[in-house]
C-alpha positions in Angstrom: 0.0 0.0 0.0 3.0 2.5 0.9 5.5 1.2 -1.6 7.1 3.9 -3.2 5.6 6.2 -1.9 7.8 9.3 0.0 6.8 11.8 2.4 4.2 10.1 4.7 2.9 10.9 8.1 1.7 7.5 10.2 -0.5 7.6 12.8 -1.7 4.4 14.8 -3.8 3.6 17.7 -1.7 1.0 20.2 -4.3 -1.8 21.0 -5.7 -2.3 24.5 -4.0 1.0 25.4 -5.3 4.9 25.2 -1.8 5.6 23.3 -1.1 6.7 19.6 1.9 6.6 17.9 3.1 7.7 14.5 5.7 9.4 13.1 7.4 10.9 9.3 9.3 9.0 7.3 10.3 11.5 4.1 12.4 8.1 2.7 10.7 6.2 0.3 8.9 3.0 1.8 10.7 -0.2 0.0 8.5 -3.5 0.5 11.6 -5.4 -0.7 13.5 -3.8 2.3 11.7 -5.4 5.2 13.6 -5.8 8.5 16.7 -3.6 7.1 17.4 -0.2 8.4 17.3 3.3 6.8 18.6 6.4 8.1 17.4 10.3 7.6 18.0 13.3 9.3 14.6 14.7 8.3 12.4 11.8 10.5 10.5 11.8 13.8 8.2 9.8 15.6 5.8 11.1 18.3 3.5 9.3 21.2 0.6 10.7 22.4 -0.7 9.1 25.8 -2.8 10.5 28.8 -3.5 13.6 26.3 0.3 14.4 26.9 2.5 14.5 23.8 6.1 13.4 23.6 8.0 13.8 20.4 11.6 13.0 19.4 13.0 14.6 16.7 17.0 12.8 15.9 19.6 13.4 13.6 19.8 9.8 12.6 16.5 8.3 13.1 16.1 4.7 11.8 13.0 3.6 11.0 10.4 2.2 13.3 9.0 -1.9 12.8 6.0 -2.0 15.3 8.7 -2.1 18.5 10.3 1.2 19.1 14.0 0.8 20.0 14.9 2.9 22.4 18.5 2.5 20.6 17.5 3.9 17.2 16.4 7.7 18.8 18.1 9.8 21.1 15.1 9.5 23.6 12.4 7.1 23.6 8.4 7.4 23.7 7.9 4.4 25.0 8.2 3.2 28.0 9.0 -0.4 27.0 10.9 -1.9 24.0 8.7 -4.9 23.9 6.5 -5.6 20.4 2.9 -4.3 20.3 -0.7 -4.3 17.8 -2.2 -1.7 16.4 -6.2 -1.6 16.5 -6.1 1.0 13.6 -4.0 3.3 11.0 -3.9 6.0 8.7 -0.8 6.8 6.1 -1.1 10.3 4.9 1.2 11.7 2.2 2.7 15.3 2.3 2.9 16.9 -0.5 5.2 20.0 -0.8 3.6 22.8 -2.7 5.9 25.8 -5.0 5.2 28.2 -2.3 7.5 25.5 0.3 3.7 24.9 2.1 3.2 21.8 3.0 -0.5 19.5 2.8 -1.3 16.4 4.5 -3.4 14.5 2.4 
């Protein structure tokens, strides 16, 4: 669904929690690539839990497989590094506009 596609803001619920997660990954998603590791300096990921927001913003981010490494950021958002589901996503796709603007769409 994402192959190829660059520029794309994740959002995700964490099941049996009241947590999301997401993040932006400007690096175009590579289906062939699963498991390996990318690097950007133009990444985040954020967690949002309790209605408190936590982001972390690193100069090599790697990105994230459903388990967030607190070894691949600076600072982690979770408080476990432990595998976890998802109840429910949405990808959206930035789009950079002449004017340097960006959209979510």
């Amino acid at each position: 669904m994402c192959h190829g596609h660059v520029c794309t803001v994740v959002v995700a619920k964490v099941a049996g929690t009241d947590e999301i997660v997401g993040g932006y990954n400007p690096l175009s998603w590579d289906n062939s690539k699963i498991g390996s590791d990318m690097e950007t300096n133009n990444s985040f990921i954020f967690s949002l839990k309790n209605g408190n927001i936590q982001i972390r913003i690193s100069a090599e981010s790697k990105l994230a497989k459903c388990c967030s490494n607190n070894v691949d950021y600076e600072k982690h958002i979770r408080t476990t590094n432990e595998y976890f589901s998802i109840d429910d996503y949405e990808v959206f796709k930035v789009i950079k506009k002449q004017n340097t603007n960006c959209t979510i769409r």
